[in-house]
C-alpha positions in Angstrom: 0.0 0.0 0.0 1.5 3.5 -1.1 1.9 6.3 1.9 1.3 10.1 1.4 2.8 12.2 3.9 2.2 16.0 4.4 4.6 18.2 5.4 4.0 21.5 6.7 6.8 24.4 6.8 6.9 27.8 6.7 10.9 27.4 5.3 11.7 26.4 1.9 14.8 24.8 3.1 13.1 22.4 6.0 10.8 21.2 3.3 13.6 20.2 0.8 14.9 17.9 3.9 12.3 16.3 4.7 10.9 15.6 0.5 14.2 14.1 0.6 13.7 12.4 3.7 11.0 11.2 2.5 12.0 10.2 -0.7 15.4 7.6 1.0 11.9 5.7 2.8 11.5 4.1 -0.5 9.2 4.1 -3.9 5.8 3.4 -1.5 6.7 6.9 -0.1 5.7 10.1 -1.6 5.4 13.3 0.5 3.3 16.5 -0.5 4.8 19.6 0.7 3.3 23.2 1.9 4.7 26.1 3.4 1.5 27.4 4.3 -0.4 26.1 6.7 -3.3 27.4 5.7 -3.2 26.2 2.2 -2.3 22.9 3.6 -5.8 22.9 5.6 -7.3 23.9 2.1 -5.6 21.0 0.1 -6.6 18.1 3.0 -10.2 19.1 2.9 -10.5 16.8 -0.2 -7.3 15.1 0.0 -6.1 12.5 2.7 -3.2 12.0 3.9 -1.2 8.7 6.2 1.5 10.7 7.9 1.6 15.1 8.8 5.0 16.1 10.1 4.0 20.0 11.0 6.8 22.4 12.3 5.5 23.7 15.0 6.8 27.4 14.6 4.9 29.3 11.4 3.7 32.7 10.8 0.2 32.0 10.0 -0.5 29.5 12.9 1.7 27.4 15.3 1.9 23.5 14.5 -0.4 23.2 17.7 -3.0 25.3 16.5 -2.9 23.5 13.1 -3.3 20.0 14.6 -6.1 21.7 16.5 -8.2 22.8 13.5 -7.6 19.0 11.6 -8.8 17.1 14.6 -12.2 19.3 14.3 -13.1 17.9 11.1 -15.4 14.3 11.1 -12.2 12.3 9.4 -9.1 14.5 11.0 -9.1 12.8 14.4 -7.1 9.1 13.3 -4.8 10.3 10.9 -1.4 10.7 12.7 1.0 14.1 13.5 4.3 14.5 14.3 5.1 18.2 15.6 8.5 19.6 14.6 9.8 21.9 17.3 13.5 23.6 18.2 11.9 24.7 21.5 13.0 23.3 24.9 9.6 24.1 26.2 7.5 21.7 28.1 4.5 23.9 27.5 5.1 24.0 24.0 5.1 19.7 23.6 1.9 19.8 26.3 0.1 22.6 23.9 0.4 20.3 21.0 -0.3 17.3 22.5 -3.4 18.5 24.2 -4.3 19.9 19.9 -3.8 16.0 19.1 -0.4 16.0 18.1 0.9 12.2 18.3 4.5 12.6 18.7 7.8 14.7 18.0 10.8 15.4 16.8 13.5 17.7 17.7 14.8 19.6 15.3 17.7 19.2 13.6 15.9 16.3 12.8 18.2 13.4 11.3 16.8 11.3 8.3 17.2 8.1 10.7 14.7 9.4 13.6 12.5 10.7 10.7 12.2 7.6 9.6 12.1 5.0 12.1 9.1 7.7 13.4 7.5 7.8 10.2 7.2 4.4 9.2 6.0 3.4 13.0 2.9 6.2 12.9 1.8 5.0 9.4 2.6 1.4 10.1 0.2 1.9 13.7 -2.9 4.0 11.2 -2.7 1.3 8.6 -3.8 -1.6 11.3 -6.1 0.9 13.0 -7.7 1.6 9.4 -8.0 -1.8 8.8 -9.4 -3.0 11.8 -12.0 0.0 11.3 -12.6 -1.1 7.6 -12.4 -5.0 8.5 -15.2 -7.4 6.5 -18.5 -8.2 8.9 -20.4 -10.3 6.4 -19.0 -14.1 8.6 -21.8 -14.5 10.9 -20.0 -15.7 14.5 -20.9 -19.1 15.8 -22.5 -17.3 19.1 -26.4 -19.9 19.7 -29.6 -18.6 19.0 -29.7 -14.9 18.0 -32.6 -12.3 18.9 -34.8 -10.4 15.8 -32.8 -11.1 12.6 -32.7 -8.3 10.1 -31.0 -8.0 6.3 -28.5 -10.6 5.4 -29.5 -13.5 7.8 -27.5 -11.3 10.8 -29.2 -10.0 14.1 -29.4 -6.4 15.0 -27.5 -7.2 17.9 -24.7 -9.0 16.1 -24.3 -6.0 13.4 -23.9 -3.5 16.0 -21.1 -6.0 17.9 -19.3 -6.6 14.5 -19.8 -2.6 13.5 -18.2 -1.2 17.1 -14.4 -0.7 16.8 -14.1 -2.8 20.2 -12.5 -6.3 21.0 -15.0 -8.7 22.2 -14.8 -12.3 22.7 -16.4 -15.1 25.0 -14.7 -18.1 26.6 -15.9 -21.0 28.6 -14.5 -22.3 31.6 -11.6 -24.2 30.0 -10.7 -20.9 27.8 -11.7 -22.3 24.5 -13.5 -19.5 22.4 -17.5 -19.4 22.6 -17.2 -15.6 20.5 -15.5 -13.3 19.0 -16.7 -10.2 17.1 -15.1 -9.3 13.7 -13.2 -6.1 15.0 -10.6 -8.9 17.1 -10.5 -11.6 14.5 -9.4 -8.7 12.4 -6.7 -7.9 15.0 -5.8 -11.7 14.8 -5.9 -12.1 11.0 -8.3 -14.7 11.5 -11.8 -15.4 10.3 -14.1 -16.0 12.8 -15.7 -18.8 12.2 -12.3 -20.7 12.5 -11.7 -19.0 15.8 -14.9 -20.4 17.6 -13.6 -23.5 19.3 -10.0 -22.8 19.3 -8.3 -22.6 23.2 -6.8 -18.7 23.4 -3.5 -20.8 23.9 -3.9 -21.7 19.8 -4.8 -18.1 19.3 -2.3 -15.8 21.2 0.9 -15.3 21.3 2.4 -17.5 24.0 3.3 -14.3 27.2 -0.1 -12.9 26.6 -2.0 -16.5 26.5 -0.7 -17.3 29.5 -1.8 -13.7 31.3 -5.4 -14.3 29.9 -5.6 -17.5 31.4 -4.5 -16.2 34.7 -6.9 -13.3 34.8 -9.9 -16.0 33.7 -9.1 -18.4 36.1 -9.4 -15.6 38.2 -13.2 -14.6 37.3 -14.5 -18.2 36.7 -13.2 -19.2 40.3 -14.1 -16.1 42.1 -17.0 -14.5 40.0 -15.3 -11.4 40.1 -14.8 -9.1 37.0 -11.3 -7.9 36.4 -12.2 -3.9 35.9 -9.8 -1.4 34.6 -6.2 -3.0 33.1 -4.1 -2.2 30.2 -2.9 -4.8 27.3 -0.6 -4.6 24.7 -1.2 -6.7 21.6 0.7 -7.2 18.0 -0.6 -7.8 14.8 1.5 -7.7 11.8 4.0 -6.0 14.0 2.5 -3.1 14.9 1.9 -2.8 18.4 -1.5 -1.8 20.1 -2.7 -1.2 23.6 -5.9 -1.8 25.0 -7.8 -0.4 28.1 -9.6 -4.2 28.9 -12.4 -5.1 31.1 -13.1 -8.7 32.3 -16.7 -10.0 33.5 -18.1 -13.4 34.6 -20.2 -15.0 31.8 -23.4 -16.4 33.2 -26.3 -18.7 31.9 -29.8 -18.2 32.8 -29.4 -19.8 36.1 -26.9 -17.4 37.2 -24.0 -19.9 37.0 -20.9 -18.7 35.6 -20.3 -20.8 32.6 -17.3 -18.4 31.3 -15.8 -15.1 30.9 -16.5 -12.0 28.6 -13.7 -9.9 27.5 -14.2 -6.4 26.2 -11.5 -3.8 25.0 -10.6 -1.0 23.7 -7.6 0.5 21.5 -6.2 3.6 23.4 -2.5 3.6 22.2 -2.5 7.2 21.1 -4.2 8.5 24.2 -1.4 5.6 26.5 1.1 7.7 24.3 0.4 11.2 25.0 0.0 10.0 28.8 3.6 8.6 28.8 5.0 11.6 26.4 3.2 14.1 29.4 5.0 11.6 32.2 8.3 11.4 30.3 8.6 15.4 30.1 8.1 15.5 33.3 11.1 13.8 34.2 13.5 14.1 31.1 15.5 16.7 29.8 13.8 17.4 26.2 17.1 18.6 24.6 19.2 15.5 25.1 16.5 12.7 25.9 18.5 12.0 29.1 16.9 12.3 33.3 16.2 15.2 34.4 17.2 16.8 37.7 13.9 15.2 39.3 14.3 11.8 38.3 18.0 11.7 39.1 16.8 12.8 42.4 14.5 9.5 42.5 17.3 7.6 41.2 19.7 8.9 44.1 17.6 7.8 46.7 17.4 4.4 45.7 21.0 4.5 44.9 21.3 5.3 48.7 18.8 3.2 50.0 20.3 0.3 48.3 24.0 0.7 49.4 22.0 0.7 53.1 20.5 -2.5 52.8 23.3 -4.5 50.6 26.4 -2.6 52.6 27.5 -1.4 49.0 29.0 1.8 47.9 28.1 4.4 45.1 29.3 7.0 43.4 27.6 10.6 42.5 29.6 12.4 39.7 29.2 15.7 38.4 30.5 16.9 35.0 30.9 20.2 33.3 31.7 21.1 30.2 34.7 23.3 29.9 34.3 26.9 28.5 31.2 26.0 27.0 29.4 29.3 27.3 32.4 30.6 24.6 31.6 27.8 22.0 27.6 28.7 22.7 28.2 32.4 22.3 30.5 32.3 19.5 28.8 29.4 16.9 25.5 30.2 18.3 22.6 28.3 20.1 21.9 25.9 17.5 25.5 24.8 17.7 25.8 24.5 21.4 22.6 22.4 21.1 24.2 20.1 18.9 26.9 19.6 21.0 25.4 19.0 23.8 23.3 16.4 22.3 26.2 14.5 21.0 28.1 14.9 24.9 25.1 13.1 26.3 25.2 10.2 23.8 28.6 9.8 24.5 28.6 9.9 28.7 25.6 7.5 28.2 27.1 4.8 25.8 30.2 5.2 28.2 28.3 3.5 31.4 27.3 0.0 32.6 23.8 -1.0 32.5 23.4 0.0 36.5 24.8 3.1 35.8 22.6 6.6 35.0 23.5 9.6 33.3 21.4 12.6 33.5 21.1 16.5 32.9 21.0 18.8 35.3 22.0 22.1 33.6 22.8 24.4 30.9 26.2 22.2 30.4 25.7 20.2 33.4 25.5 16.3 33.9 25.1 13.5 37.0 26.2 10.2 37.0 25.1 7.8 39.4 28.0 4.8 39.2 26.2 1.8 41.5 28.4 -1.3 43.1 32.4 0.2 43.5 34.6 -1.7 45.2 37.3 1.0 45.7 37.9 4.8 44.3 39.8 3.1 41.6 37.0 1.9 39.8 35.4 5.7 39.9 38.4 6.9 38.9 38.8 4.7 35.1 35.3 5.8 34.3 36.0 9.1 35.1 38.8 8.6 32.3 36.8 6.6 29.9 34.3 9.8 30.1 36.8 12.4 29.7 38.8 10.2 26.7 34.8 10.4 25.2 33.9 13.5 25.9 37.4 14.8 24.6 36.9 13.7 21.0 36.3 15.5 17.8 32.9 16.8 17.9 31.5 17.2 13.7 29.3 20.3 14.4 27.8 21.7 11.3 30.7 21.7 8.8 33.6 22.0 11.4 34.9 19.9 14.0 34.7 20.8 18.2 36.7 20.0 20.7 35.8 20.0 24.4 36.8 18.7 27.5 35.0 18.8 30.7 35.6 18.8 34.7 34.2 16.0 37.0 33.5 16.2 40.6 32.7 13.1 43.2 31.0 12.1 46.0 30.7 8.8 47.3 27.7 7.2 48.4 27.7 6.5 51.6 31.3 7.9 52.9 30.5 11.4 52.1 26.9 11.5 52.9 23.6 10.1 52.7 21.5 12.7 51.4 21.2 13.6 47.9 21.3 17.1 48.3 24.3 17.1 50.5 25.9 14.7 47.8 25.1 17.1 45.0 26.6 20.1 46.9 29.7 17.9 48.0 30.5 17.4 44.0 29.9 20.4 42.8 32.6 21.3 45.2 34.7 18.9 43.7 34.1 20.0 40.9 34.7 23.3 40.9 38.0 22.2 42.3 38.6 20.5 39.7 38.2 23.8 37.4 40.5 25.4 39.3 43.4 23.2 39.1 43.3 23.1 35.0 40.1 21.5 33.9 39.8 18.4 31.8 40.1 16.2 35.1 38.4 14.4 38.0 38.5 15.5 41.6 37.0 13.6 44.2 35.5 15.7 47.0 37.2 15.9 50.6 36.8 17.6 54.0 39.0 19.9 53.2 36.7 21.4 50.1 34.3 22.0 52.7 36.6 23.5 54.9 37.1 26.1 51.8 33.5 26.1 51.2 32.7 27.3 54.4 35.5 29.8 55.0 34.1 31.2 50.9 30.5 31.8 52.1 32.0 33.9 54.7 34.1 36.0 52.7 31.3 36.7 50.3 29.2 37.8 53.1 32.4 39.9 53.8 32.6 41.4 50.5 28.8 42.3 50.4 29.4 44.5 54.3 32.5 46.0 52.2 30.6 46.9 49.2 28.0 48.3 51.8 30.5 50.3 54.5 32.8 51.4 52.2 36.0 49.2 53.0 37.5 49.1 49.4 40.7 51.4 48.7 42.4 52.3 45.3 45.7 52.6 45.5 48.0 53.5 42.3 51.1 51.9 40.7 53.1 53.9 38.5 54.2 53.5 34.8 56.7 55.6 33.5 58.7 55.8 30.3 61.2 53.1 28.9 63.2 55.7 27.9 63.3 58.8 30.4 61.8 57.1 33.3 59.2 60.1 33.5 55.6 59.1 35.1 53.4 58.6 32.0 50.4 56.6 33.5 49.3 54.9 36.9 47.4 51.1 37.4 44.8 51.9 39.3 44.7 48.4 42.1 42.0 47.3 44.5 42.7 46.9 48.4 40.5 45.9 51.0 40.7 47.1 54.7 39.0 43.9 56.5 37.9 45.4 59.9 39.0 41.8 61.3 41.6 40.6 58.6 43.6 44.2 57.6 44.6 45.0 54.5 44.2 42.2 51.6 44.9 42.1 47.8 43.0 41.1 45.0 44.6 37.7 45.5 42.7 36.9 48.5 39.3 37.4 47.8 38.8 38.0 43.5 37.6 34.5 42.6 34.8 34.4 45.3 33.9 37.9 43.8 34.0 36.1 40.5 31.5 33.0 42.0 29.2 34.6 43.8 28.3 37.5 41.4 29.6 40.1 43.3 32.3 41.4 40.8 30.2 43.5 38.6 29.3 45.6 41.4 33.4 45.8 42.7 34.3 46.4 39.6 31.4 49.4 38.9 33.1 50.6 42.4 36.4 50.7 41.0 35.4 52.3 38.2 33.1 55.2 39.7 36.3 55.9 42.2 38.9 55.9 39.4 36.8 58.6 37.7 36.0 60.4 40.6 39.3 60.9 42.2 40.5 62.1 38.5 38.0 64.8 39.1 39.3 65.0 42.8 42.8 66.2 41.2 41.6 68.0 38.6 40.2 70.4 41.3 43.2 70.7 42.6 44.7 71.7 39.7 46.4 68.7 38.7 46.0 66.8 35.4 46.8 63.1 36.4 48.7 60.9 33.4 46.2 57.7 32.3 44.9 55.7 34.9 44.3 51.8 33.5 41.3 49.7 35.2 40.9 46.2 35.1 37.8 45.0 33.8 37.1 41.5 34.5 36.0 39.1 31.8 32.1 38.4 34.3 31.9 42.0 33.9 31.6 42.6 30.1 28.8 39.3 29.7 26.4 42.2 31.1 25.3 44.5 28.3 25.2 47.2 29.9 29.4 47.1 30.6 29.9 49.4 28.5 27.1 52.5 28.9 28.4 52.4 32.5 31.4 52.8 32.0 30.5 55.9 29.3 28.2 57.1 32.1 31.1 57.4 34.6 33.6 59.5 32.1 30.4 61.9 31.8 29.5 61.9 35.1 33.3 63.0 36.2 34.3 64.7 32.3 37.3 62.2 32.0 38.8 63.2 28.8 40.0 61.2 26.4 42.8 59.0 27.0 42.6 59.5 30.5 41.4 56.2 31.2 42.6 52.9 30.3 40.4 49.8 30.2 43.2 45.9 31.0 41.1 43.2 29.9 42.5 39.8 30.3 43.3 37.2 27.4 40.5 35.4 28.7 37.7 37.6 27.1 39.5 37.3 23.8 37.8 33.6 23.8 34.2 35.2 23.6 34.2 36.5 19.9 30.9 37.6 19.8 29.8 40.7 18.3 28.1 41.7 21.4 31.4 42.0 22.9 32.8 43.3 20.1 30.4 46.3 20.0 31.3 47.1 23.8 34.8 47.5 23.0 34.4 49.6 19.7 32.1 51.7 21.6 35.0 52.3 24.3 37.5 53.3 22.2 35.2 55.6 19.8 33.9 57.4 23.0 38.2 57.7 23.4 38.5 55.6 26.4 42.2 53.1 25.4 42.0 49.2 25.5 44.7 47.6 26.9 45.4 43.6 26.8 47.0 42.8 29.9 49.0 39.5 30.7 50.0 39.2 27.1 51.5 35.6 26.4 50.0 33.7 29.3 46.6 32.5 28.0 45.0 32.6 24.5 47.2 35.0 22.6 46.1 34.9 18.9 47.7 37.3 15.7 43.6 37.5 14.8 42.7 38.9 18.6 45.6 41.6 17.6 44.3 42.2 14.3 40.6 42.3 15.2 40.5 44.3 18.2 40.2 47.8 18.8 43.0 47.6 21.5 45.9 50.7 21.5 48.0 49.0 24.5 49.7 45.4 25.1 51.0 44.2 28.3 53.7 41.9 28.7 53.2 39.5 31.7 56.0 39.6 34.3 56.6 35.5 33.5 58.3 36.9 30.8 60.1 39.9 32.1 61.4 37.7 35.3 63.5 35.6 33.3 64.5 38.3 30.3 68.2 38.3 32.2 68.9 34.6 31.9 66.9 33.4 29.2 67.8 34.5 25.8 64.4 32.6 24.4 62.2 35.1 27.0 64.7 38.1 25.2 63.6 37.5 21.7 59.8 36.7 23.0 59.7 40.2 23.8 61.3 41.7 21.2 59.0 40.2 18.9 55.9 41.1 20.6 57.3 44.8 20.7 57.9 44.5 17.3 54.3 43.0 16.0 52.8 45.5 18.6 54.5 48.1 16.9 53.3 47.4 13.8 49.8 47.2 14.8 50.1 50.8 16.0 49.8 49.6 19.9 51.9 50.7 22.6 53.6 48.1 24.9 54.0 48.3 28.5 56.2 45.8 30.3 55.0 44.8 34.1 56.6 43.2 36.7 60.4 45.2 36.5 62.2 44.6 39.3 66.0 45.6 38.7 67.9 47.7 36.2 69.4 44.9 33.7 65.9 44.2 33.3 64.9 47.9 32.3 68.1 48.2 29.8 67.0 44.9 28.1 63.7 45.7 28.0 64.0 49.0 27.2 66.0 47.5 24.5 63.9 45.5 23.0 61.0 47.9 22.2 59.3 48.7 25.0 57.2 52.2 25.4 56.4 52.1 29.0 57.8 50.2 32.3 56.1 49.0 35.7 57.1 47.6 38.6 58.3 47.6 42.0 62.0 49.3 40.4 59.7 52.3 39.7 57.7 52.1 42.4 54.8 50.4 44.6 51.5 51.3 45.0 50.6 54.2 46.3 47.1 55.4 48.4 46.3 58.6 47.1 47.7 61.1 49.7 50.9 59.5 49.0 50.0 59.3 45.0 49.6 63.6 45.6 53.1 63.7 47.7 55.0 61.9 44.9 53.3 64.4 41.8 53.4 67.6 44.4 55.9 67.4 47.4 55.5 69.5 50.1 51.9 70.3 50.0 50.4 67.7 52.7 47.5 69.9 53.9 45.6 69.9 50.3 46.0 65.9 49.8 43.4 65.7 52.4 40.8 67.2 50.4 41.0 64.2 48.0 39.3 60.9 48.8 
């Protein structure tokens, strides 16, 4: 039998893919294609179709409202839908499948899932269709009949052989007294051969033996068997069936048999398990959600209680994911995640579970360890998966990813605790270089703890004013002569005294807290250039260190503009140091931000040059005017000769790319002759001075005058 199926998308190019689909399903295949939805409602009015694959996003209507207006007609409820959708949106499946959609597909849809989906759907109609359209012209073998009307058949027996039901009669040894023409359909029987025949001869042999249970059941008991589900096969296809099972009796009120009535509810079992499967699956990647990994956790830790066992609770993150989402874009990040979850599933054991948890974000439960070792090669075998070439549209991916563990029961016996006590790990795990395992220990928590408590430090700082800029000075390679000051945070702990960046900067970076630091910093740079100005002195450029967590908010850069107003800082008075890191996030968000800076004539400086993801293209693309050497390099310039000629090229490319270059981190004199030497425009470092608060910043640029420097702030 030849299948049409209709496909309905609003983009010329989805179409093409699925007509081609299509067409690979073989010659008894033929799809008819429409990119509007309403035309497509026009064209099935006096058309029919086996199969509609709808996308579910259109201008006209969404797929859900399409399916909604089919299933109105008199013949649009059987025919089968699949809804197309991009959207991670539970409300957006439940939407459709409340319309009568009958399943998905994710999109990008592959032509294998298309059509293992396709050919089930059609394969599922075709049986129902031919169970509705089955012959009733056999009159059943069933005694005496009541009032017999056209064709030698009761009215009774025509409306039993019309209903779409299964019914059938057995006696007390299970042989068959009846069975209407819908069932022997089902059976590919007729039914005149099935009257006589045990349900052993008929069914297959599992579900034989559960009917023979359940009437054995009623015929000893004379109790009907309300209320239970079914699943039968015919030609393949599978069916289930909401059954009911009553006592036959004769007219003395003895039970002489059973009567068995049922009826086909596989597309409503399937939108009930869809509804149930959302629930507790992550829709992107098909894997457990955070709910059911929950469930799964507890019996995890109920089981190692009862057997004495041990488990294992791993967390993995992708590293630097957010760049490869924000640079190839959504779609791609979607794709990649997909393929990570295929591969940390097909890495485990049968009694272990994946599941997703997060943006980039997986659990593994690992069941029956005998020792940290075994924990330890998967969390290998992951990473060696996870590390492999990912084919992502036309290019290739790499990856890697962090893992954190727990163990079940050493560490705890809560699943909450054990989730916090990996991520832990985990994070440690980032910290000490990525692409590894770290198991968690008392110690982590130790950290932990000691963290939470200087966040709630910083947010007292922030809120009695505790921070202090103090001011490192850069002067000329040449003349020595103060051209331009690093402005550096300090923080005067009322319990702790005076701490550096160092000590508190990457729980600033966790918890949040650094885009409002680094708005402080920022504001006070400004002001206290207005501060001197007052006093009648012009202070050289003043650099600021933006942090990479700053610029991902969009607003990075009208506050900063919004400061130089706010205090008339004029251009090149103000230098923003951003860190290789941010070069990794190419996006053109970011890439406005920085143009904007240097149009509004605020100067870009790349700090740490040659310590993390130094690139000729960052160079070339970005609006920077100023390259900092990292000190690495500068502390060994006097005995290596490899560090010497590192520098000199970078002062050389620098120079060609019109950018000035500042060396940081000079500590002796052979180290500003070389230096100085080999290209450098400006110098900084302890040889030139430390940094200074700003009443000593006002003594250095005007000795003598100590009673004005206490007007500045």
């Amino acid at each position: 039998m030849h299948a049409r199926i209709v496909i309905v998308d609003d983009r010329s190019t989805n179409l093409r893919i699925y007509a081609q689909f299509v067409a690979m399903m073989g010659p008894n295949f033929t799809s008819v294609c429409f990119q509007s939805a309403s035309k497509a409602l026009e064209w099935l009015e006096t058309e029919t179709a086996d199969l509609l694959i709808v996308d579910y996003r259109m201008p006209e209507m969404t797929g859900a409202d399409f399916i909604r207006r089919f299933r109105s007609r008199p013949d649009g409820h059987a025919t089968p839908a699949i809804i197309i959708t991009a959207r991670q949106d539970r409300e957006v499946r439940i939407a459709a499948l409340d319309a009568g959609a009958t399943d998905f597909l994710q999109s990008p849809v592959t032509d294998k899932e298309f059509r293992e989906r396709a050919i089930l759907l059609i394969a599922q109609h075709r049986k129902r269709v031919e169970l509705e359209n089955r012959p009733t012209n056999s009159s059943p073998s069933s005694g005496s009949g009541t009032r017999s009307i056209g064709a030698g058949k009761s009215m009774l027996e025509q409306i039993i052989d019309t209903t779409p039901i299964l019914i059938n009669a057995t006696d007390r040894n299970g042989k068959i007294l009846f069975i209407n023409s819908y069932q022997s359909a089902l059976l590919g029987q007729d039914m005149d051969s099935l009257v006589g025949k045990s349900i052993a001869d008929v069914f297959e042999p599992h579900l034989a033996q559960r009917e023979e249970r359940r009437n054995a059941i009623i015929v000893d008991g004379a109790q009907s068997i309300p209320n239970y589900e079914e699943v039968y096969h015919s030609d393949g296809v599978q069916l289930t069936f909401h059954c009911n099972k009553s006592p036959l009796h004769n007219k003395d009120g003895q039970v002489i048999g059973v009567l068995t009535s049922a009826v086909d509810i596989t597309a409503r079992k399937f939108a009930e398990e869809h509804r149930a499967h959302l629930a507790l699956h992550d829709m992107l990647t098909g894997l457990p959600n955070r709910a059911l990994l929950a469930e799964n956790m507890r019996q995890t830790i109920e089981e190692c209680a009862a057997s004495n066992s041990k488990a294992a609770l791993l967390l993995v993150d992708l590293d630097r994911f957010k760049v490869i989402n924000d640079t190839r874009g959504h779609q791609a990040g979607d794709m990649l995640l997909r393929q990570v979850a295929e591969r940390i599933n097909g890495a485990l054991d049968s009694n272990e579970i994946a599941a997703r948890i997060g943006g980039d974000e997986f659990a593994v439960i690992i069941r029956n360890i005998e020792s940290p070792d075994d924990v330890s090669h998967k969390c290998l075998s992951l990473l060696g998966q996870i590390g492999k070439p990912y084919s992502i549209g036309d290019s290739d991916q790499l990856i890697g990813a962090s893992i954190g563990i727990a163990l079940i029961p050493d560490d705890s016996d809560s699943a909450d605790e054990l989730l916090r006590l990996a991520d832990l790990a985990m994070y440690e795990a980032k910290t000490s270089g990525r692409n590894r395992h770290c198991f968690f220990s008392p110690k982590l928590n130790q950290i932990a703890q000691f963290n939470a408590g200087v966040e709630a430090d910083l947010r007292s700082a922030l809120e009695n004013d505790e921070f202090v800029l103090e001011y490192q000075p850069i002067v000329d390679a040449t003349t020595s002569e103060l051209t331009g000051l690093e402005a550096l945070l300090r923080w005067q702990h009322p319990q702790r005294g005076r701490l550096m960046p160092s000590d508190f900067m990457r729980v600033a970076n966790d918890s949040g807290l650094i885009g409002r630091i680094g708005s402080w910093v920022i504001g006070t740079a400004c002001r206290q250039i207005a501060e001197f100005r007052e006093q009648g002195i012009e202070l050289p450029h003043i650099a600021v260190n933006v942090s990479p967590r700053q610029f991902q908010s969009n607003n990075m850069c009208d506050e900063i503009l919004a400061e130089t107003r706010k205090y008339d800082i004029q251009p090149g008075q103000l230098v923003v140091e951003i860190t290789e890191e941010l070069l990794l996030d190419q996006s053109q968000a970011l890439m406005d931000q920085l143009h904007a800076l240097r149009n509004s004539g605020i100067e870009l400086s790349i700090d740490d040059f040659g310590t993390g993801y130094s690139s000729l293209q960052y160079l070339r693309d970005l609006p920077a005017n100023r390259l900092k050497i990292d000190q690495t390099f500068i502390s060994r310039i006097e005995s290596s000769s490899v560090d010497r000629a590192i520098i000199s090229t970078i002062a050389h490319l620098a120079h060609a790319l019109d950018m000035r270059v500042v060396a940081e981190g000079v500590e002796t004199e052979t180290q500003h002759m070389l230096l100085r030497a080999a290209g450098c425009d400006e110098l900084q470092g302890y040889l030139f001075g430390r940094a200074l608060s700003v009443g000593q910043l006002y003594d250095r640029i005007v000795p003598g005058k100590g009673s004005q420097k206490r007007q500045l702030k």
